[in-house]
N, C-alpha and C positions, 0 to 999 in steps of 0.2 A: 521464695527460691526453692527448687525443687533441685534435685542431685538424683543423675539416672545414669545410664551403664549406654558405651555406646561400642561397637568394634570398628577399630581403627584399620583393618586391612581386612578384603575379603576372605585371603586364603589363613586368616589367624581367628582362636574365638577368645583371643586376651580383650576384655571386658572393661573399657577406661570410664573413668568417670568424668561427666558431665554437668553444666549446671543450667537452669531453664528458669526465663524470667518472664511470669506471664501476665507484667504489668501492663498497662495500655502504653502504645507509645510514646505519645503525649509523657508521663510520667517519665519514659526512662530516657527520653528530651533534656525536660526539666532535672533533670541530676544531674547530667553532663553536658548543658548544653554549648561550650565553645566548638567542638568539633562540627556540630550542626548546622551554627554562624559562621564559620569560616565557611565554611563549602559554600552556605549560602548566598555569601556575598561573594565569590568567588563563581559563582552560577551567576548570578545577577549583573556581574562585569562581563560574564560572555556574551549575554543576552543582550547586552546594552548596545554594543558594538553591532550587532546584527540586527538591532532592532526592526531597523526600517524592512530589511528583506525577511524579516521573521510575520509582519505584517502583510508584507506583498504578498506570501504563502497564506497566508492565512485568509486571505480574499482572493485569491486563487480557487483554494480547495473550496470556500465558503460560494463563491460562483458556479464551480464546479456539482456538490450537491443542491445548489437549488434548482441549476438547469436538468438534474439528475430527476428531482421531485418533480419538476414541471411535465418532464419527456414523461414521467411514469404517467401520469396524473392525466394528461392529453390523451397518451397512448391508451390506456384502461378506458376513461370515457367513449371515444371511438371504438374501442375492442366491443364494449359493452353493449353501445348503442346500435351496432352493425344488423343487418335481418340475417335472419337464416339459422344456416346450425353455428355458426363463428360466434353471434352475438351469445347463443344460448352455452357453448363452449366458455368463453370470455367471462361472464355473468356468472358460470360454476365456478369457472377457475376464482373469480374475485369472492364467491361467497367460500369457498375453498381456505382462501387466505384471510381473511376476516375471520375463521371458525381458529385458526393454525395462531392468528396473533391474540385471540382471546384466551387459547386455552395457554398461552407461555403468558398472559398476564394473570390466568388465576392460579398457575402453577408457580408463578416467580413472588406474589402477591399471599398467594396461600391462603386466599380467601375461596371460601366453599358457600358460593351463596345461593346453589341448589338445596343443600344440605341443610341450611339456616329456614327454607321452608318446606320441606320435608323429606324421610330419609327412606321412603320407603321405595327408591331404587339400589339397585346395584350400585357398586364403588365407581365402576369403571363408566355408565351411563350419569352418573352424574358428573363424573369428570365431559363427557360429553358434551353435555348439556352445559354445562358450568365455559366450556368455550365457544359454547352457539350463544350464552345471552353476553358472554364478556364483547365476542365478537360482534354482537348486536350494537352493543352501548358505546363500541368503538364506532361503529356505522354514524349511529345517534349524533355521537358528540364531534364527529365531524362535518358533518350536514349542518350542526346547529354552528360551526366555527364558520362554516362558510355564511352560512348566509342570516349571521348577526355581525358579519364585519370584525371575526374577530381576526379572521386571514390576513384582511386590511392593516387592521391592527400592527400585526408584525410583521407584514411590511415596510410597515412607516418604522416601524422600532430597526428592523434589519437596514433599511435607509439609512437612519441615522449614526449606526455601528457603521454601516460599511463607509459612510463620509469620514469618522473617528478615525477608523482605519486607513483609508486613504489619505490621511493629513501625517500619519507616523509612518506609511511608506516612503512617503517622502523625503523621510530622513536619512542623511547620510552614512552608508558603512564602510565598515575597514576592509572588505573583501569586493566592494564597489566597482566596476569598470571606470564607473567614473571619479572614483576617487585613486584608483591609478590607470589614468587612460592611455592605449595603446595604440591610436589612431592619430596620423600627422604626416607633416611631411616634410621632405629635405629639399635646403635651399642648395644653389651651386657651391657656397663655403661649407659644408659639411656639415650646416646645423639642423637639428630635428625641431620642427616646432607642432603645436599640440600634445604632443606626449608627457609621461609621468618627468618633469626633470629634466626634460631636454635627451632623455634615452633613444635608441633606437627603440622602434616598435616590438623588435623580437627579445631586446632585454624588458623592456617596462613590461608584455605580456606573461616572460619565466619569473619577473618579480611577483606579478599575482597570482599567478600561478604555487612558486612557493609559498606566499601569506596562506593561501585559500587553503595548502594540505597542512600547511601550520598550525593555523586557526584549530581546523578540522582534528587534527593531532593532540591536539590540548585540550580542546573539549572532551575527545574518547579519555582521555586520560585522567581528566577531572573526573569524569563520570565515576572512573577506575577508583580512584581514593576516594571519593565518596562509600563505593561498597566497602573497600578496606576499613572507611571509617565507620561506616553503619554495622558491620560485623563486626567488629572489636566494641564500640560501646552499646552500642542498641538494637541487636538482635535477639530474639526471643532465646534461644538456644545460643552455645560458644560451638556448635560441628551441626552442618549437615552433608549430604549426601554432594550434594554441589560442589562443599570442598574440594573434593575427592578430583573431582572434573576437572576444577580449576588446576591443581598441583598438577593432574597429569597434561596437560594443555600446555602448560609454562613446559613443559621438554619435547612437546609432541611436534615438531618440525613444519609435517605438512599440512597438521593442523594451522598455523601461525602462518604458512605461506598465504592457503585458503583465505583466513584471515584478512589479509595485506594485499589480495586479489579484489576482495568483495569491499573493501575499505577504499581503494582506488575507485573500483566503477562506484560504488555509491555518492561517494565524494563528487564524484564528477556529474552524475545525474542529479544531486541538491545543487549544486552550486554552477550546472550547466550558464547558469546567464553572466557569471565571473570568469568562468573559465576558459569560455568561449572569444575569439580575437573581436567578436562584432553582436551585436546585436539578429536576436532570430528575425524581428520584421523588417530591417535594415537589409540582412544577407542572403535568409530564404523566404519568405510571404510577401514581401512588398519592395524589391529591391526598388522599385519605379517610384515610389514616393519618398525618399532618402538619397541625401545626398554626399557627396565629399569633396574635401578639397585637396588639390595637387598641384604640385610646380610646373610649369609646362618651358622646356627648355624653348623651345622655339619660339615663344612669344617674350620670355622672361619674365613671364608674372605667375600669379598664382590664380587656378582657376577652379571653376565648381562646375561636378558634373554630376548623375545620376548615378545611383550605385548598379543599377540594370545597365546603365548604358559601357559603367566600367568592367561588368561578368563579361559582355559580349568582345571586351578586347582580351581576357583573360580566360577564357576556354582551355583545359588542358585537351589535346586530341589524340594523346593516343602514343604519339612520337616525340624524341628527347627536344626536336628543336619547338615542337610545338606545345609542352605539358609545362606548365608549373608545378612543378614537384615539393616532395616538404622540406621546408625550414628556407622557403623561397618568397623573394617581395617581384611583386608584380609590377609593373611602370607608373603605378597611381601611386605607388611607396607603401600597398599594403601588405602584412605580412602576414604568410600563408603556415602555420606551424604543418600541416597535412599534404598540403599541396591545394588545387581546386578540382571542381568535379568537370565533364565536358558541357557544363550550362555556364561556369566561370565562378560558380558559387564556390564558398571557402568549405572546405571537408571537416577541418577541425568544430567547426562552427555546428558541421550537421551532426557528425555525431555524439558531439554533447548534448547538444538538443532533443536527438535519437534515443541515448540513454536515458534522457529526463521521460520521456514520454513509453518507454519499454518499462521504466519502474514504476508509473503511474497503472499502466495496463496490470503487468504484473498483481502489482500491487493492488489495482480492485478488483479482478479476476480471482485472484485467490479468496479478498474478503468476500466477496457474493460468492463464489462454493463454500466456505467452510459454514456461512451462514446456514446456507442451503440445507446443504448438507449433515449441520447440526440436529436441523429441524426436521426433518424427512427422515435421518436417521433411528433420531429419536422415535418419531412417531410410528415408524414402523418396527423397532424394534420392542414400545411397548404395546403395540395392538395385533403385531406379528398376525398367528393365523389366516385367514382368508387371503387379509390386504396383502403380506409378503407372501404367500404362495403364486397369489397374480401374477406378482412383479416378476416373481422370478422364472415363470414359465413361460409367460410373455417374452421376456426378455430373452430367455434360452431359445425358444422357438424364433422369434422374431431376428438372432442372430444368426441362426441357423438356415436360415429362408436365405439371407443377405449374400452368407457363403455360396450357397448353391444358385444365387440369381446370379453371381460372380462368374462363375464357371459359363453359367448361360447367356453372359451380356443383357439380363433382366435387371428389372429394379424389381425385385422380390422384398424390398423394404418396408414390411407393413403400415409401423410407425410413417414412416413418409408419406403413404399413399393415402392415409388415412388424414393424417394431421400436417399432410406439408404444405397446408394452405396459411399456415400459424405458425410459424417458426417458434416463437417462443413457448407453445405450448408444446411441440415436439422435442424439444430441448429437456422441457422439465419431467418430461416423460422418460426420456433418457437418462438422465439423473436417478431419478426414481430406480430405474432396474439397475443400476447403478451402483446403486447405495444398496439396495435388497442383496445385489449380488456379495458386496462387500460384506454386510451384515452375515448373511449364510457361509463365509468363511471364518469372523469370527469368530461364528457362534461354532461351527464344527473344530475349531481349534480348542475354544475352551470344552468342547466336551471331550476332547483327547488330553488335554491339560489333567482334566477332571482325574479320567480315568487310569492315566500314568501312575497317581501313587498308590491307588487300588490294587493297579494287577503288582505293584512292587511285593505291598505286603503282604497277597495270596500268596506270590514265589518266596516270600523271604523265611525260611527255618525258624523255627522259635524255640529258643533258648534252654 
């Protein structure tokens, strides 16, 4: 245990004492570990309940990146294999990236194995070289995956996970459509049948509706006393900086609205396929292969029809007597929380679905910039010279072309003209001046940073 001095408000320099424990965690576990078992089993009952759709996600996203690695994997070979200047474009760009993933494996690795046979280069040349052979032996050792079968290999292994998986999505949850279903219909006595209990459709749907932000509620809150617990017994330090955040947060108003905004759409984009009144390939992709069934007064029986063929009786058009509006049931007995769109499709339905696939995008867009963006940065901000004066004059020039072909109804777009046969390669090029341009700001800030307490103490009188 170490005892250090910390200050508890910005604008004070009263100096409190602190204590710092810089056991492994594991250790300061082991001392107290009831707090750890509660939460954990307490985690584990969350988990439980959702499991099956915590699977379906999980083979989701797991399909998701392999169709991701295939598109890359397709698209590069074709880039590659093309004639002309495009293949020999493609073939730099990929030995490019091969050179960029070797040198983050002997910088993350910190293996020097230029170095290791001899040192009579420069630092920075053999950092060079040290990501032309890492990026080699990644070359190497994929070529040799492919075609010893070891790709095969885990394939079959990923086969047999995603069957694993597919056999515990099938399990049922507590936030489940079908485990409270809101799909049914009414006889001429008043009664509902298929639904949660014999409810109307638009109660059995606000009941999941509530479970789902319930659930959701509990979990964020678990999370909550989890950190309370993890701070109070087995934090390195009793104060950090974070604190501070958190106390002013708890009164901060529109902090906590924001909050309880971004809680709502999140919510609603995880749990789009519960919270929605219908299924997305039932209501929007395939209405024509799904079906439902309805009472039909005029026959007196109960009949099955197509779910396409029931949008096209359900069109809202525009006018009060022709729209299904929201918190309205249609003649089939379904009910509309939004209303329908003018194809007969449910609204509520699209835009849960809508927000699932806006935080998807979202959400890999930003991860492949900051990637990017890491790496590019980085590398230009440590090789700077030459490589960022390019980027940036290029780039200044090349925007400045853009403006003035504007004026003149030209495409003065040099990038474009040059490289719009390659979208993606004009993309990363734009990035590039991008990041150069960004770098040349921070760099001219901290040299005014720099220079601030300089010119203080030239001006400052001495005593």
């Amino acid at each position: 245990m170490e005892r250090n001095t910390h200050s508890t408000d910005a604008g004070t320099r009263d100096e409190q004492p602190h204590s710092r424990d810089d056991r492994p965690l594991s250790d300061r576990v082991a001392e107290t570990p009831r707090p750890a078992a509660v939460w954990a089993l307490g985690a584990a009952v969350l988990l439980a309940v959702e499991l099956g759709d915590i699977a379906d996600a999980v083979l989701s996203l797991g399909g998701m990146a392999v169709g991701a690695v295939a598109f890359g994997y397709s698209g590069t070979l074709s880039l590659v294999s093309a004639d002309g200047p495009v293949g020999l474009l493609a073939l730099a760009g990929f030995g490019f990236g091969l050179f960029v993933a070797g040198l983050g494996v002997a910088t993350w690795t910190r293996v020097r194995a230029v170095h290791r046979v001899t040192d009579r280069f420069a630092f920075r040349t053999r950092q060079v070289l040290d990501g032309v052979v890492f990026g080699a032996a990644i070359a190497v050792a994929t070529w040799l995956a492919v075609t010893l079968g070891v790709v095969d290999g885990l394939a079959a292994a990923g086969g047999a996970v995603q069957s694993l998986l597919g056999a515990v999505a099938d399990l049922p949850t507590l936030t489940a459509r079908e485990t409270i279903p809101n799909q049914g219909y009414q006889t001429p006595d008043g009664t509902w049948h298929g639904t949660f209990m014999g409810l109307a459709p638009a109660y059995a749907w606000a009941l999941r509706v509530v479970v789902v932000y319930v659930y959701t509620a509990v979990a964020l809150a678990w999370v909550w006393v989890g950190y309370l617990w993890y701070r109070a017994h087995y934090r390195r330090v009793d104060w950090t900086p974070r604190d501070d955040v958190v106390r002013r947060l708890r009164s901060h108003r529109w902090g906590q609205f924001g909050m309880v905004v971004t809680f709502l759409f999140l919510t609603m984009a995880v749990f789009a396929p519960s919270l929605a009144t219908t299924s997305a390939q039932q209501n929007l992709y395939e209405p024509f292969s799904h079906s439902i069934q309805y009472y039909d007064a005029d026959t007196d029986s109960v009949r099955e029809t197509l779910v396409g063929t029931a949008n096209l009786q359900t069109q809202s058009e525009g006018y009060a007597e022709a729209n299904f509006g929201p918190m309205s049931y249609d003649q089939y007995d379904r009910f509309h929380p939004a209303g329908t769109l003018t194809n007969g499709k449910d609204l509520w339905t699209f835009l849960a679905y809508g927000a699932r696939v806006s935080l998807v995008i979202g959400l890999l867009s930003i991860g492949v910039s900051a990637v990017l963006a890491t790496v590019f940065s980085l590398f230009s901000a440590y090789y700077r010279g030459l490589v960022d004066l390019v980027l940036v004059v290029v780039g200044a020039l090349n925007w400045g072309l853009i403006g003035i072909g504007y004026f003149l109804e030209a495409n003065w777009n040099l990038v474009n003209l040059v490289f719009g046969s390659v979208p993606v390669l004009e993309n990363v090029i734009y990035l590039l001046v991008g990041l150069a341009g960004l770098y040349e700001l921070y760099f001219a800030y901290a040299l005014y940073s720099a220079r601030q307490p300089r010119e203080r103490m030239r001006g400052t009188p001495e005593d």
